[in-house]
Backbone as CSV, one residue per row, in Angstrom:
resi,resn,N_x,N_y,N_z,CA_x,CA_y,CA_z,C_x,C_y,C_z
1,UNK,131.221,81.223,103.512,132.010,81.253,102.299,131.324,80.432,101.209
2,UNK,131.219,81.016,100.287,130.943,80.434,98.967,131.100,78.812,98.450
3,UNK,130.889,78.252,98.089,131.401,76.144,97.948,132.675,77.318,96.600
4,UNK,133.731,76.234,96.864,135.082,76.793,96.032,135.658,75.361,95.653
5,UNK,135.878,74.457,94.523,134.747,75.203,93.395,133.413,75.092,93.446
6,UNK,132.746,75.666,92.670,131.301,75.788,92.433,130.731,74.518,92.231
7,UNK,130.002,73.746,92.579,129.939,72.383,92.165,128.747,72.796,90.289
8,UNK,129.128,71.690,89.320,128.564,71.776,88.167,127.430,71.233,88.355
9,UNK,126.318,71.783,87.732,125.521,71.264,87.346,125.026,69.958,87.060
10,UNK,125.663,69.101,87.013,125.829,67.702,86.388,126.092,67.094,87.472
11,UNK,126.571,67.575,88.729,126.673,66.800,89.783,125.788,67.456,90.684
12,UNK,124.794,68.015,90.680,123.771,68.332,91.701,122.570,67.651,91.298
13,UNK,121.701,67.381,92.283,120.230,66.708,92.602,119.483,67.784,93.002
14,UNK,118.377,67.388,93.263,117.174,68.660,93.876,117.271,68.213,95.338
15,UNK,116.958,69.537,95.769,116.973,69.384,97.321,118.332,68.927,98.065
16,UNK,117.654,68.663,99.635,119.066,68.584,100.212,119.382,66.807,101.051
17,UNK,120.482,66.585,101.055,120.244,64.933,101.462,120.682,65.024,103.484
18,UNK,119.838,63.895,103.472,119.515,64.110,105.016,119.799,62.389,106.111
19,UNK,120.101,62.613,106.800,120.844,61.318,107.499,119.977,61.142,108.834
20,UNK,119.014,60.602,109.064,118.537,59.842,110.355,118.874,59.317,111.120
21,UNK,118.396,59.398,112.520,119.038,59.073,113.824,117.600,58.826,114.660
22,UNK,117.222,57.692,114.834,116.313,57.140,115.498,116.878,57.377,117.255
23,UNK,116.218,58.452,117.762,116.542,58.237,119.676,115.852,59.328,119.911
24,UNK,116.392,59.770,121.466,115.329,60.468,122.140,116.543,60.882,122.364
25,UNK,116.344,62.585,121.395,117.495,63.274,122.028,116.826,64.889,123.014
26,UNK,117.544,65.358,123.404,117.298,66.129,124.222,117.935,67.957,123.930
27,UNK,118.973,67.697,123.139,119.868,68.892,122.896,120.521,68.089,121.825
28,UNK,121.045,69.437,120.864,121.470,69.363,119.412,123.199,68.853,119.471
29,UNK,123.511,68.885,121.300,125.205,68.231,121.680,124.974,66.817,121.535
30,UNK,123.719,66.441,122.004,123.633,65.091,122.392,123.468,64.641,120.899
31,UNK,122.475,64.884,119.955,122.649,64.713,118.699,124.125,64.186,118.076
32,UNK,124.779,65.546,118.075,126.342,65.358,117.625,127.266,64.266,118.157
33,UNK,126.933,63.972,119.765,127.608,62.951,120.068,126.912,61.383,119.825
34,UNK,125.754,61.384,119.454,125.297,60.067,118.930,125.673,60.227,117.461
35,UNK,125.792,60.805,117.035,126.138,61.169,115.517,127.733,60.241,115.616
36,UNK,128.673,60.385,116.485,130.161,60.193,116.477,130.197,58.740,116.412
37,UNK,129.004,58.020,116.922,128.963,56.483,117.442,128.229,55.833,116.383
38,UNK,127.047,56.265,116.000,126.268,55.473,115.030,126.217,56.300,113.891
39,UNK,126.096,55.335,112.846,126.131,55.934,111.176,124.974,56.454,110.616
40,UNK,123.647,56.167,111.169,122.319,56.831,110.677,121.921,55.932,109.696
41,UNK,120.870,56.206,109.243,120.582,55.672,107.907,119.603,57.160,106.906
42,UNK,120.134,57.068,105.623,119.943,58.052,104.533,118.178,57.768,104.065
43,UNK,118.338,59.136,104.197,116.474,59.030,103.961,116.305,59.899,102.200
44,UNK,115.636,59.772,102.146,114.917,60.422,100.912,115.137,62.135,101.277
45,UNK,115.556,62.597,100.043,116.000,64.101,99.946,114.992,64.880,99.773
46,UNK,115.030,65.868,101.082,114.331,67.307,101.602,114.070,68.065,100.149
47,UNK,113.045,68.037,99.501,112.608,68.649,98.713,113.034,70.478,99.249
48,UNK,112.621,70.800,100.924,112.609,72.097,100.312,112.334,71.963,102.281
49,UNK,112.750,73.221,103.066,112.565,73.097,104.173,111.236,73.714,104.389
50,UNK,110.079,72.975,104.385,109.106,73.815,105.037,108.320,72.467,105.444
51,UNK,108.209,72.109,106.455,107.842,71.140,106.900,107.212,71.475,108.855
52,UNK,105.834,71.723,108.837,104.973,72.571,109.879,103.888,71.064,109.754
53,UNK,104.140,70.192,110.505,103.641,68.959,110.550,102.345,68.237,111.830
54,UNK,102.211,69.381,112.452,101.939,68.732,114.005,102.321,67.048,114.574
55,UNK,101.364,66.286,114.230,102.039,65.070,114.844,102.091,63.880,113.354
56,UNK,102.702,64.259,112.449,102.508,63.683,111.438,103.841,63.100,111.509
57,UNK,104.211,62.859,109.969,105.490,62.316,110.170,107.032,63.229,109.943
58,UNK,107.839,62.932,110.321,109.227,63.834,110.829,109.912,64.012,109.421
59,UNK,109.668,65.359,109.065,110.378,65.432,107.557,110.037,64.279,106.425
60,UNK,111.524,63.753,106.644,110.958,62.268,105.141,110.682,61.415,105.407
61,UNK,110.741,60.771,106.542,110.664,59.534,107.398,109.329,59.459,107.907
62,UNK,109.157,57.932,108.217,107.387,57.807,108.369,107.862,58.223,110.111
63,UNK,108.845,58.256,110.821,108.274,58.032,112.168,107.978,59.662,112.515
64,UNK,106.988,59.590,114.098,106.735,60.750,114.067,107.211,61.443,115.746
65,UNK,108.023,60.548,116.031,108.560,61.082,117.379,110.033,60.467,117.380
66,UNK,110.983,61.033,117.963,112.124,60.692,118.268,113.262,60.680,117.315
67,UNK,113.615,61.508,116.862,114.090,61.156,115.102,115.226,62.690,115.356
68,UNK,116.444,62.520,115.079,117.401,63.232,114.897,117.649,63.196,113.250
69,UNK,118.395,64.281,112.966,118.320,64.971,111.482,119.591,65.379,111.285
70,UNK,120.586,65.009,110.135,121.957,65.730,109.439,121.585,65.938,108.289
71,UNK,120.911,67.100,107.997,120.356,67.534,106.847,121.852,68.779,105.878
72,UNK,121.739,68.306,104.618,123.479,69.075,104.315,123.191,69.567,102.763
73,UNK,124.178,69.850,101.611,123.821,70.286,100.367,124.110,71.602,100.373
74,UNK,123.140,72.380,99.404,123.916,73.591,99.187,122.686,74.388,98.973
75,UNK,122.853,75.550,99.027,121.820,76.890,99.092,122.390,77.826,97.950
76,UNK,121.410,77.831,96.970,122.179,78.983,95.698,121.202,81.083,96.283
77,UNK,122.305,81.997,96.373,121.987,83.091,96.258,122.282,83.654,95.037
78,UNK,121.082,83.452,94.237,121.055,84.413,93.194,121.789,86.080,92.702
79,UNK,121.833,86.538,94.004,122.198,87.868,93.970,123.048,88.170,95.187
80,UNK,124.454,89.281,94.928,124.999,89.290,96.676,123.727,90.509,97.279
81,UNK,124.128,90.723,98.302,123.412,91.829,99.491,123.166,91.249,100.569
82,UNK,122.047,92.022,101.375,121.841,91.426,102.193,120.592,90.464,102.561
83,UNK,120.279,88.720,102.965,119.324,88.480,103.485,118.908,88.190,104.620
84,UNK,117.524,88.604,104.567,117.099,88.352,106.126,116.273,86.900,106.408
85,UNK,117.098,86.292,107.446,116.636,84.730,107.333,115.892,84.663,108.372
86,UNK,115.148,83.579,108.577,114.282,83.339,109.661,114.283,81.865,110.004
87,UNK,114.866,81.235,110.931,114.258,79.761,111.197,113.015,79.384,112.015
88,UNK,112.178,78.460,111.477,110.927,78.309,112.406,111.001,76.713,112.721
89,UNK,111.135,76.708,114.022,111.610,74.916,114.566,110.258,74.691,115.685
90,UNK,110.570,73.261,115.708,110.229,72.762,117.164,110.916,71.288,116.989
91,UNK,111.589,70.740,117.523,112.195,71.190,118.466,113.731,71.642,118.120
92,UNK,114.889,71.323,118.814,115.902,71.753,118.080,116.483,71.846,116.869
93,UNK,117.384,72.646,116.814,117.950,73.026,115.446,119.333,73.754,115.477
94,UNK,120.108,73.650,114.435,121.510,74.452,113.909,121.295,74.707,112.458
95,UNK,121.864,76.032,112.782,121.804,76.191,110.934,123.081,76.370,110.676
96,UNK,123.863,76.527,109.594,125.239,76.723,109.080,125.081,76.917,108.033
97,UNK,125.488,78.192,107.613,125.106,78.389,106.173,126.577,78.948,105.813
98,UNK,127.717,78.498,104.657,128.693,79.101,104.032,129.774,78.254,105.118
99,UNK,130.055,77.559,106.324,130.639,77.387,106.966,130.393,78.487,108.219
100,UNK,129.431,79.108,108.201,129.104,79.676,109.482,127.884,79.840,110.162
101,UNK,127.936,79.183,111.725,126.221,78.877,111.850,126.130,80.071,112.438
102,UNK,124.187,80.970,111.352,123.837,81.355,111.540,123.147,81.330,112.570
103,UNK,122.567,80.572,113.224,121.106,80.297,114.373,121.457,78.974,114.564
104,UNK,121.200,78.860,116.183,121.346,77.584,116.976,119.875,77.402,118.227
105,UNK,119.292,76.976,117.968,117.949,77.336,119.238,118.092,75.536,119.625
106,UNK,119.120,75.077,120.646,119.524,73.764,120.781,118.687,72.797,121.589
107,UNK,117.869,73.356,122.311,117.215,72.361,123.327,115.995,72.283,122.830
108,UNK,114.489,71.348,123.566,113.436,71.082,123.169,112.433,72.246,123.449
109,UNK,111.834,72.838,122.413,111.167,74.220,122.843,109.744,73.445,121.781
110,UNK,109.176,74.094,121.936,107.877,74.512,121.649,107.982,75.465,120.034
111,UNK,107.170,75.340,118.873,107.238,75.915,117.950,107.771,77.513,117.897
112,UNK,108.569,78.344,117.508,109.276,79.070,117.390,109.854,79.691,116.274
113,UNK,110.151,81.142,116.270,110.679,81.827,115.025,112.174,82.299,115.761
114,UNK,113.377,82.018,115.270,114.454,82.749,115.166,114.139,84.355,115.487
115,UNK,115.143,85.490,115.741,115.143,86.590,115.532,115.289,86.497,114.073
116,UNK,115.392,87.595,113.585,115.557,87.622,112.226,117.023,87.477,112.175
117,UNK,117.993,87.195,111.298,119.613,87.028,110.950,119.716,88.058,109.718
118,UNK,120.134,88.881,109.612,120.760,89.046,108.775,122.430,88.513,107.796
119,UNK,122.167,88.008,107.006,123.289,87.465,105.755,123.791,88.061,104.605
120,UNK,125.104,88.742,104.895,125.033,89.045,104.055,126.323,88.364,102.786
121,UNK,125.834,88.404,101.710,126.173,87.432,100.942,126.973,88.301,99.613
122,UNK,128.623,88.174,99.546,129.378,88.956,98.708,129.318,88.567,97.693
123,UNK,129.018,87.807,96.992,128.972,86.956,95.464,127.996,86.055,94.965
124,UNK,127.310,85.868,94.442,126.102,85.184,94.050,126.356,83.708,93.593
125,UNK,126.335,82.484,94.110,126.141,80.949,93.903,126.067,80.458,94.900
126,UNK,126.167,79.043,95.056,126.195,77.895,95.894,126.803,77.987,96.554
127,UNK,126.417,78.037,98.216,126.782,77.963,99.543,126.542,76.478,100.255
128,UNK,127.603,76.157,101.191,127.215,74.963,101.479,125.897,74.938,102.550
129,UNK,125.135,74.299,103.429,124.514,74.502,104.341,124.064,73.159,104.900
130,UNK,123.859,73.488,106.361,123.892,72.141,107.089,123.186,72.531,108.148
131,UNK,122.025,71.976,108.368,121.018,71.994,109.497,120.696,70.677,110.115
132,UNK,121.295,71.197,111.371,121.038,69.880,112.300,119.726,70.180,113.155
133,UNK,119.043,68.936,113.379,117.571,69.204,113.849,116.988,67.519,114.456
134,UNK,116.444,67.819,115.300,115.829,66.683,116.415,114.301,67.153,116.773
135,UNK,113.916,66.026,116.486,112.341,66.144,116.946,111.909,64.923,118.392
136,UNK,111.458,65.715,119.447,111.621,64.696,120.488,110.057,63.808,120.541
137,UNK,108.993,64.485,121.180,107.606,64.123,120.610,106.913,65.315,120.723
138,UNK,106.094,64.599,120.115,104.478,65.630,119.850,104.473,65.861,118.136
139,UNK,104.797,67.380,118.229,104.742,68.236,117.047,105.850,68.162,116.621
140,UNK,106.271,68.751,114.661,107.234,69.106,114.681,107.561,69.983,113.420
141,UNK,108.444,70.851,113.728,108.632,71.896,112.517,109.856,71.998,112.384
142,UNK,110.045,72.438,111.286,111.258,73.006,110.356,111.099,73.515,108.863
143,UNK,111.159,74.906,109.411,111.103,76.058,107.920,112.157,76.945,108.177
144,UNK,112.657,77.247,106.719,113.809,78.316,106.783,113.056,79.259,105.510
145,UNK,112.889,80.402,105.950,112.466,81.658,105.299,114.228,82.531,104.775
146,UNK,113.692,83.411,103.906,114.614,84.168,103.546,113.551,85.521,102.577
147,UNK,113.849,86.772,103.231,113.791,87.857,102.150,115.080,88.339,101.190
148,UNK,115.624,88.167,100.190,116.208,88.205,99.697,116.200,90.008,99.645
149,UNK,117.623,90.563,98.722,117.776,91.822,98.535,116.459,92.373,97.592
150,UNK,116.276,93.420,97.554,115.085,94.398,96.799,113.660,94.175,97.617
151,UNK,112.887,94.482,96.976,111.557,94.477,97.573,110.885,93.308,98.192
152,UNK,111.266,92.500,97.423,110.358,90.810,98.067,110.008,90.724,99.262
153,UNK,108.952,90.170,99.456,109.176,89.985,100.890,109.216,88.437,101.502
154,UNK,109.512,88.420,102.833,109.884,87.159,103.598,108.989,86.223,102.921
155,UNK,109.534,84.746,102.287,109.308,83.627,102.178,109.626,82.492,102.277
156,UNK,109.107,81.592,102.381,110.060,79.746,102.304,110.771,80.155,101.880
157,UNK,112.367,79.301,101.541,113.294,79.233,100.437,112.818,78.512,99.643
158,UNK,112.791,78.754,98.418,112.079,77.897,97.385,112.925,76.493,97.243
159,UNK,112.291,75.657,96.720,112.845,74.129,96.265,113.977,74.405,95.599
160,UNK,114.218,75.203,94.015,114.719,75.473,93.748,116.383,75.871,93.694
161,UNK,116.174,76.364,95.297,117.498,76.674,96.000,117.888,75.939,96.728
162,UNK,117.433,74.562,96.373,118.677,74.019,97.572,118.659,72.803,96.306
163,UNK,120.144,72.302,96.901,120.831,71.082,96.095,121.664,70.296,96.992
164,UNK,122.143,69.221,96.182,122.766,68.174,96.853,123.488,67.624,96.032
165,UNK,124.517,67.044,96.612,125.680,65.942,95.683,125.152,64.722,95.257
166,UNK,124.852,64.324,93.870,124.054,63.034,93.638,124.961,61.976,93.248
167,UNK,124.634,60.766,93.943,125.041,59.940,93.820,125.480,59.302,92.361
């Protein structure tokens, strides 16, 4: 579902804001239930999800192993129809896009593409979206693609499209 109301202009930031969780998680449950106990600490806002890192550092944060993710904000669709999304992780992940998760690939896997999802989207603005994501060690990824309606074809979601509530 659509964000109701639309949030203004004047209260959005770029990108999306994201909450850290220093541990060694194993599955995206265990995440949620350390999530219930400890408060995280707020990292610097996700410019844009495409982050294909090998052993570098975990999204915004310098560390590069062990690091849980409440990444949240909003996703603007320009146009309704239908899109075809793609998540590319290692290791776990949830997506939720509008209040409904699209793709869940929950345990520690190895770099990976989603099936494709189709979304389809009745009205054109700001959707909420919330991707939960854990990196255990080694490598780590997180990209969300989208072909939008008409010809385009599959790409990142641009920077552009995602926002956040600014402080």
């Amino acid at each position: 579902m659509k964000a109701e109301p639309q949030p203004s202009a004047e209260m959005l930031k770029p990108g999306l804001a994201v909450r850290y969780y220093g541990a060694k998680f194993q599955s995206i449950k265990k995440l949620l239930e350390w999530m219930e106990y400890e408060k995280g600490v707020e990292g610097e806002p996700i410019p844009m999800l495409n982050y294909q890192v090998g052993e570098g550092p975990v999204l915004t944060t310098t560390a590069t192993d062990l690091m849980g993710a409440d990444i949240t904000g909003f996703i603007h669709f320009k146009e309704a129809g239908s899109y075809m999304i793609l998540v590319h992780s290692n290791d776990g992940v949830q997506v939720t896009i509008g209040g409904k998760m699209i793709h869940e690939d929950p345990e520690v896997h190895g770099d990976r593409f989603s099936d494709e999802i189709t979304l389809e989207i009745s009205e054109p603005g700001w959707y909420p979206v919330r991707v939960l994501y854990f990196e255990k060690k080694g490598t780590s990824t997180l990209e969300l693609y989208w072909d939008p309606p008409g010809p385009a074809e599959a790409d990142l979601v641009p920077a552009e499209a995602f926002a956040h509530i600014g402080n």
